[in-house]
C-alpha positions in Angstrom: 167.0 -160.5 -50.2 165.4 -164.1 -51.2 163.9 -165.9 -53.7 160.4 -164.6 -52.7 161.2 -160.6 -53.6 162.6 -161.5 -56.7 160.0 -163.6 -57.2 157.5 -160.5 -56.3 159.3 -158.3 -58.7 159.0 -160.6 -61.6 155.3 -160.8 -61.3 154.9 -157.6 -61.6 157.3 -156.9 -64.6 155.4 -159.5 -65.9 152.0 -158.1 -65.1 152.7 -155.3 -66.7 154.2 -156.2 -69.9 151.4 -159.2 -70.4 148.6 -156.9 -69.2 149.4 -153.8 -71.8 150.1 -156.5 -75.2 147.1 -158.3 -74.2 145.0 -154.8 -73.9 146.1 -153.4 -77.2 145.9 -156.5 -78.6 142.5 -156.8 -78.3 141.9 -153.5 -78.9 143.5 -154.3 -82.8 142.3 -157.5 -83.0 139.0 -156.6 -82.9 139.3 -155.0 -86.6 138.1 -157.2 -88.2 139.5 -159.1 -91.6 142.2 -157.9 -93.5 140.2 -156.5 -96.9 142.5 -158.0 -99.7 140.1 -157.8 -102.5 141.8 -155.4 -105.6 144.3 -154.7 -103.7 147.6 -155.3 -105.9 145.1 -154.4 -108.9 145.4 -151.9 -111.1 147.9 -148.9 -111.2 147.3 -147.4 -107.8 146.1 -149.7 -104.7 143.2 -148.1 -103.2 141.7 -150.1 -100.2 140.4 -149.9 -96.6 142.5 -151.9 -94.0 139.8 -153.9 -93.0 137.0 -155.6 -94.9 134.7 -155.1 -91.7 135.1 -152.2 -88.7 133.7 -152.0 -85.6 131.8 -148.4 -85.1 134.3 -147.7 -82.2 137.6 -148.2 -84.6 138.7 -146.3 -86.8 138.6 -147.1 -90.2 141.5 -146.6 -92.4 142.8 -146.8 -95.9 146.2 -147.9 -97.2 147.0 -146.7 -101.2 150.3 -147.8 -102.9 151.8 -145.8 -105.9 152.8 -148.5 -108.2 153.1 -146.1 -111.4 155.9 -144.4 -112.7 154.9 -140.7 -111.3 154.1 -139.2 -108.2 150.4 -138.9 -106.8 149.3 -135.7 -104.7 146.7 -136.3 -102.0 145.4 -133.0 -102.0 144.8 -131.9 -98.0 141.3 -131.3 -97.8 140.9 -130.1 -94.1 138.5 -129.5 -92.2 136.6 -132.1 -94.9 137.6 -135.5 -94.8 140.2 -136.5 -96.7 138.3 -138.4 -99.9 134.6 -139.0 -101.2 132.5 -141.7 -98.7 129.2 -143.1 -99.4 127.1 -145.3 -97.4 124.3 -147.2 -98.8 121.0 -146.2 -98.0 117.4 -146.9 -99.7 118.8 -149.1 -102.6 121.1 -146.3 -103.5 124.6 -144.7 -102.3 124.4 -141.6 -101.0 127.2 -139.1 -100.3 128.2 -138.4 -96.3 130.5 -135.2 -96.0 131.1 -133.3 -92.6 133.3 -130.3 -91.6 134.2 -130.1 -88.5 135.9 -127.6 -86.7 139.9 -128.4 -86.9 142.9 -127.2 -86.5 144.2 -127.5 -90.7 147.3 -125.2 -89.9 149.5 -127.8 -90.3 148.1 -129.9 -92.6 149.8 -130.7 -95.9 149.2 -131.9 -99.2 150.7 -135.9 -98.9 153.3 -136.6 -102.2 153.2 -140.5 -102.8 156.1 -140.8 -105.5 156.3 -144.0 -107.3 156.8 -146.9 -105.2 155.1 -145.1 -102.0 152.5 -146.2 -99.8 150.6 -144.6 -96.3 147.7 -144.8 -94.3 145.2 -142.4 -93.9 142.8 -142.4 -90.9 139.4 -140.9 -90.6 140.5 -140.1 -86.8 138.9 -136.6 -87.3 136.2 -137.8 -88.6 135.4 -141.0 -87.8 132.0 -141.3 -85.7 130.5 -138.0 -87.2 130.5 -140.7 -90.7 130.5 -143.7 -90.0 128.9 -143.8 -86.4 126.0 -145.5 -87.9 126.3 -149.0 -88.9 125.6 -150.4 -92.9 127.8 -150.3 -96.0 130.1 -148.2 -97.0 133.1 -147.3 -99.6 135.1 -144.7 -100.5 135.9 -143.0 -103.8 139.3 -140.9 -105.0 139.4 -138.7 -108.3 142.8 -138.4 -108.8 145.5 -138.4 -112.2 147.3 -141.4 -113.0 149.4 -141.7 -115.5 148.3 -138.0 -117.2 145.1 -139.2 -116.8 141.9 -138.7 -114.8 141.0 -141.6 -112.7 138.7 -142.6 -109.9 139.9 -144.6 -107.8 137.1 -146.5 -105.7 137.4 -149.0 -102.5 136.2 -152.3 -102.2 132.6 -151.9 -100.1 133.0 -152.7 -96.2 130.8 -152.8 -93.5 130.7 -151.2 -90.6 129.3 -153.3 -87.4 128.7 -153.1 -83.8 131.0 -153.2 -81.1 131.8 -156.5 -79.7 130.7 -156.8 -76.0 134.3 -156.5 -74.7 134.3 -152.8 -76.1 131.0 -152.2 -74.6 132.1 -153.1 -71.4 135.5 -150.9 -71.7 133.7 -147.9 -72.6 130.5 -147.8 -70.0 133.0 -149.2 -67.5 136.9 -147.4 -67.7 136.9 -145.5 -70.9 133.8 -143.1 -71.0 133.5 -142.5 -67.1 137.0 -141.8 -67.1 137.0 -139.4 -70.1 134.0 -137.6 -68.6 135.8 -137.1 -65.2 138.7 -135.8 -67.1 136.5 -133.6 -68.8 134.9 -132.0 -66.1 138.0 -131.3 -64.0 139.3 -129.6 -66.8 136.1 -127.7 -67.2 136.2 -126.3 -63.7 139.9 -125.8 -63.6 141.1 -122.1 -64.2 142.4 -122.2 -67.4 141.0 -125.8 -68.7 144.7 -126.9 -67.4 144.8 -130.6 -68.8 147.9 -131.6 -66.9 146.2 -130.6 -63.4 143.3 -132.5 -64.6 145.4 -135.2 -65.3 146.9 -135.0 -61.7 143.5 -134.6 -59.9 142.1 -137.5 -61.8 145.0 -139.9 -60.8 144.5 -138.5 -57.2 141.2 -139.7 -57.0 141.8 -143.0 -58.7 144.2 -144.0 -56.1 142.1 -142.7 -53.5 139.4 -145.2 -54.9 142.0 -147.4 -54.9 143.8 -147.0 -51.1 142.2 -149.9 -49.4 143.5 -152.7 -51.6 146.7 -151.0 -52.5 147.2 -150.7 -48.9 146.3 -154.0 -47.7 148.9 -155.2 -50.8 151.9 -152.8 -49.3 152.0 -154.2 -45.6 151.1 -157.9 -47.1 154.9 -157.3 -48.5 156.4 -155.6 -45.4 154.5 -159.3 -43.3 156.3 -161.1 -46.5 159.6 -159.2 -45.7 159.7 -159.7 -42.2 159.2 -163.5 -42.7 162.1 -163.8 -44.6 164.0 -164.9 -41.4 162.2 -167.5 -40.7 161.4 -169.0 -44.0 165.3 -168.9 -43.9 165.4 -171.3 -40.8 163.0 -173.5 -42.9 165.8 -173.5 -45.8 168.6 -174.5 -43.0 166.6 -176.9 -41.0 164.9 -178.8 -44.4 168.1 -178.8 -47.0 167.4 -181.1 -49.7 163.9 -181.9 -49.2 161.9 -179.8 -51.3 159.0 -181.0 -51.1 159.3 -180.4 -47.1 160.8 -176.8 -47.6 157.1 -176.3 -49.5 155.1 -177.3 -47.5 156.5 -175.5 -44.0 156.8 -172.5 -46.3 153.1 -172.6 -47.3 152.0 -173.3 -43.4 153.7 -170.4 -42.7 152.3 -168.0 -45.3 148.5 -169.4 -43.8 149.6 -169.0 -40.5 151.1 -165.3 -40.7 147.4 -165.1 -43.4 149.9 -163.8 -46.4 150.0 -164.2 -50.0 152.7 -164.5 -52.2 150.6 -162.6 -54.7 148.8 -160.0 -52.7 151.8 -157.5 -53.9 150.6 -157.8 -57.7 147.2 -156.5 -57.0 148.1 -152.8 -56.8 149.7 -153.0 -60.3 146.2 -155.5 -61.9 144.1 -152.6 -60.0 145.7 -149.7 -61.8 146.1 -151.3 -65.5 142.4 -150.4 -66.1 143.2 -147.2 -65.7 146.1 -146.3 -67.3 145.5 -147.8 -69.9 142.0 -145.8 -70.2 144.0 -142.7 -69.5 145.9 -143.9 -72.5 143.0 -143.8 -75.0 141.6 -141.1 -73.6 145.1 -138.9 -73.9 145.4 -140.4 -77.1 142.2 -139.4 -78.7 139.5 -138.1 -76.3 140.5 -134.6 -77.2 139.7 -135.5 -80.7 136.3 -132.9 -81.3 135.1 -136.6 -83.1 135.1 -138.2 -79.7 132.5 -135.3 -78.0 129.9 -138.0 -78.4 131.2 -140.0 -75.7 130.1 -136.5 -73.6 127.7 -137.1 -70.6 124.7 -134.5 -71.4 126.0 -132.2 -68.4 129.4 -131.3 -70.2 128.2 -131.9 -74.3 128.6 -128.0 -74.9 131.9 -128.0 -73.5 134.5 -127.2 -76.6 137.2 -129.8 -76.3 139.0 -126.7 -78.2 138.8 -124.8 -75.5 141.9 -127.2 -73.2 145.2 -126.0 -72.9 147.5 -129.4 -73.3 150.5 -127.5 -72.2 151.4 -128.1 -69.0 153.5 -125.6 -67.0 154.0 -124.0 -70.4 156.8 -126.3 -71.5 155.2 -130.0 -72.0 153.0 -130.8 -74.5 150.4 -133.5 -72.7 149.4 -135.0 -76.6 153.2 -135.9 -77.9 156.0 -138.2 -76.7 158.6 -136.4 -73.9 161.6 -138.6 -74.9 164.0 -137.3 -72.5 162.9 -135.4 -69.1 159.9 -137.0 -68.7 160.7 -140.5 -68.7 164.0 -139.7 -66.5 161.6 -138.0 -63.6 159.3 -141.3 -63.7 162.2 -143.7 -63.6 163.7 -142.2 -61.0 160.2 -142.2 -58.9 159.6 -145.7 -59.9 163.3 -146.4 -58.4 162.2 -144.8 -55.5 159.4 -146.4 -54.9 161.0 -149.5 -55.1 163.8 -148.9 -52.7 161.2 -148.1 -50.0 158.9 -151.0 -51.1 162.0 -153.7 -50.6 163.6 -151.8 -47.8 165.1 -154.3 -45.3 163.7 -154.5 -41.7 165.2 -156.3 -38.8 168.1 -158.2 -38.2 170.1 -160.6 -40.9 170.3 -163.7 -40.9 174.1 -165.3 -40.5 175.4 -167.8 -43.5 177.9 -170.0 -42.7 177.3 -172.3 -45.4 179.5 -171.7 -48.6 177.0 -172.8 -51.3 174.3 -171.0 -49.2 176.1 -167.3 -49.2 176.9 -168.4 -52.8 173.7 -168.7 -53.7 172.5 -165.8 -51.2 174.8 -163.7 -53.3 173.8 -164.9 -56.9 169.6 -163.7 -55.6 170.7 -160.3 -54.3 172.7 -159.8 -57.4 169.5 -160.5 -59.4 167.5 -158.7 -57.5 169.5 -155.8 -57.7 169.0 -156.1 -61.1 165.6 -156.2 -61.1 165.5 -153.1 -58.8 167.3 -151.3 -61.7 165.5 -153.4 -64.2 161.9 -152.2 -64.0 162.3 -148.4 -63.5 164.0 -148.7 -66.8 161.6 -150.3 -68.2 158.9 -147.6 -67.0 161.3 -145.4 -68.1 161.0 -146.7 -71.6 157.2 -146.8 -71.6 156.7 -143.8 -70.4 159.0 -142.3 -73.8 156.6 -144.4 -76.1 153.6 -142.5 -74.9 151.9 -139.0 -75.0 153.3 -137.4 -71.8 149.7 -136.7 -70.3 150.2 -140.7 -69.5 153.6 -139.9 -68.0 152.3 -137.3 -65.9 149.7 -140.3 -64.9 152.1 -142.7 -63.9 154.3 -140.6 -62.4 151.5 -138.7 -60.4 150.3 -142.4 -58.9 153.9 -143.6 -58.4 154.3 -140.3 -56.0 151.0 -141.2 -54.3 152.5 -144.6 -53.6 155.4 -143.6 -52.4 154.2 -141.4 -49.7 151.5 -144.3 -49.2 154.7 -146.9 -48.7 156.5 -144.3 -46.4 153.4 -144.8 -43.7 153.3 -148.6 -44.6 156.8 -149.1 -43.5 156.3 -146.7 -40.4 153.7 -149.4 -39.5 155.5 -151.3 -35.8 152.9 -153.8 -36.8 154.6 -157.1 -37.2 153.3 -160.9 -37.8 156.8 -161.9 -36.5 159.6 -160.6 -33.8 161.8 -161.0 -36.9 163.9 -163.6 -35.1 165.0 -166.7 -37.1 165.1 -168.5 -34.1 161.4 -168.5 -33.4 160.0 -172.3 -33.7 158.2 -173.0 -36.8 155.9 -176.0 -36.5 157.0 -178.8 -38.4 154.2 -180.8 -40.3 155.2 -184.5 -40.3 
């Protein structure tokens, strides 16, 4: 194994560590500014998060204890959890909904001295402050033995900036919809068979590219040989070693990339499924409803799949174990050698032969860790996602390496042209 899998495998560990930060990223970036203002004032800090939110975040307030007793935020389910007025006609006005919840296992929240949290609208979020305009929020509570009301500094409440408008109508809304309606039709509003026919048809959508990507790494493979002979014929001349090395990828029509695209193709979508896993199933988000499925009740979806894994929380054992251990799979097949290997007489050349394949085993072992690891920091609906496609493209890579088609005999000693 050479320079260029290790290469291959880098990318994509790099892919998909750069691509999820700089998704989420932009997703809390686009907040808005931190709201300072009054903070630190007074006994108990009362504030939103943000001095300005977007209507597709959630806004979200931070209070700090900084008294000598403890606080009770009373739980006010299904209403929202304090007083919110927007301002309307030169006046605020009051804006209170009830929507239908689950409140079993909501609590009363005890801040004693010193304490802080957050509290998200989540639940109630769009059905309040869907509209745009100003807006604060008010909270009678005692302080001190005394009866105080505790009010936010006003913030506003904008439109979405055009990257989140092109998320939702593009990945986020069609895919939540799909989800939707395959649970709709599905005999028991299954979730996790939803889940699997969704990432069915995804990479169905997807086969052509992902495809063309697998056997571009099999042609890549199968040159190894003679981009070997290159090695052995040019030693010491880099600049040489280059350029036979890039006539060769033109001639066999390769790409040293074309192996990334499957993983920059399916980022879109997981990470929708993400959001959607994450809060679709919130009864706020039934806006985001196409008309044909708006009196569907989002209650209605069983999130327990196979009766013994809940689809909404973490799975921090099992789950991630299963998907590593496809991903390792999948990976095995994907760098399985083909052909004959090429002899190393030189010293320094089986030293550093050996040093790559060390590191590439590595790498091998590396990644479906590291799946393994992602897949524990998420709700499990996203596991079943990821492991669902890494099945699918594992039983895609079986037929790819069954392929006889070859852009080489796989014999180091076929000539290479030499540009002069």
């Amino acid at each position: 194994m050479d320079l260029q899998k290790i290469n291959k495998i880098s990318k994509n560990v790099v892919i998909f560590l750069a691509v999820f930060l700089v998704v989420n990223y932009l997703f809390n970036s686009c907040q808005g500014e931190k709201n300072e203002e009054n903070f630190y004032a007074g006994t108990v800090s009362f504030a939103t998060t943000e001095a300005e939110f977007s209507r597709t975040s959630t806004v979200k307030l931070e209070i700090k204890n900084n008294t000598s007793h403890a606080i009770t935020i009373p739980n006010e389910c299904p209403s929202e959890p304090f007083t919110v007025y927007k301002y309307e006609k030169t006046e605020w006005t009051e804006i209170s909904v009830s929507p239908e919840l689950n409140c079993s296992s909501k609590k009363d929240i005890i801040l004693n001295p010193g304490d802080e949290t957050i509290i998200a609208y989540d639940n109630w979020n769009n059905a309040i402050f869907g509209d745009m305009g100003r807006f604060k929020i008010e909270f009678e509570t005692e302080v001190e033995g005394k009866k105080e009301t505790l009010t936010t500094p006003e913030f506003l409440v904008v439109k979405e900036g055009l990257f989140s408008q092109l998320w939702n109508g593009i990945f986020y809304r069609p895919i939540y919809n799909g989800l939707i309606f395959l649970t709709k039709i599905l005999p028991g509003h299954s979730l996790g068979f939803a889940i699997i026919l969704l990432t069915i048809i995804i990479r169905t959508i997807l086969i052509a590219p992902a495809h063309k990507a697998m056997k571009e790494q099999r042609k890549m493979q199968e040159l190894q040989p003679r981009l070997a002979k290159i090695k052995e014929d040019f030693k010491g001349d880099q600049q040489k070693i280059a350029a036979e090395t890039m006539a060769l990828w033109k001639e066999a029509k390769v790409s040293p990339f074309g192996s990334c695209l499957p993983i920059l193709l399916q980022f879109p979508f997981l990470i929708a499924v993400f959001w959607v896993i994450r809060s679709g199933l919130n009864p706020d988000q039934a806006h985001l409803l196409y008309t044909a499925y708006e009196n569907f009740n989002i209650k209605d979806i069983d999130v327990n799949f196979l009766g013994i894994l809940d689809l909404t929380k973490m799975n921090l054992y099992v789950l991630p174990l299963i998907v590593g251990g496809l991903q390792f799979a999948q990976m095995k097949l994907a760098l399985a050698k083909k052909g004959k290997k090429v002899a190393t007489h030189n010293k320094e050349e089986k030293k550093e032969k050996n040093e790559m394949e060390m590191a590439s085993s590595m790498m091998v072992y590396f990644m479906p860790v590291m799946i393994a690891v992602f897949t524990a920091s998420v709700p499990a609906g996203v596991g079943l996602y990821w492991g669902t496609s890494t099945i699918y493209g594992i039983v895609q890579q079986i037929f790819v390496n069954k392929d006889k088609a070859s852009v080489s005999k796989n014999d180091p000693s076929v000539k290479v042209k030499v540009i002069s």
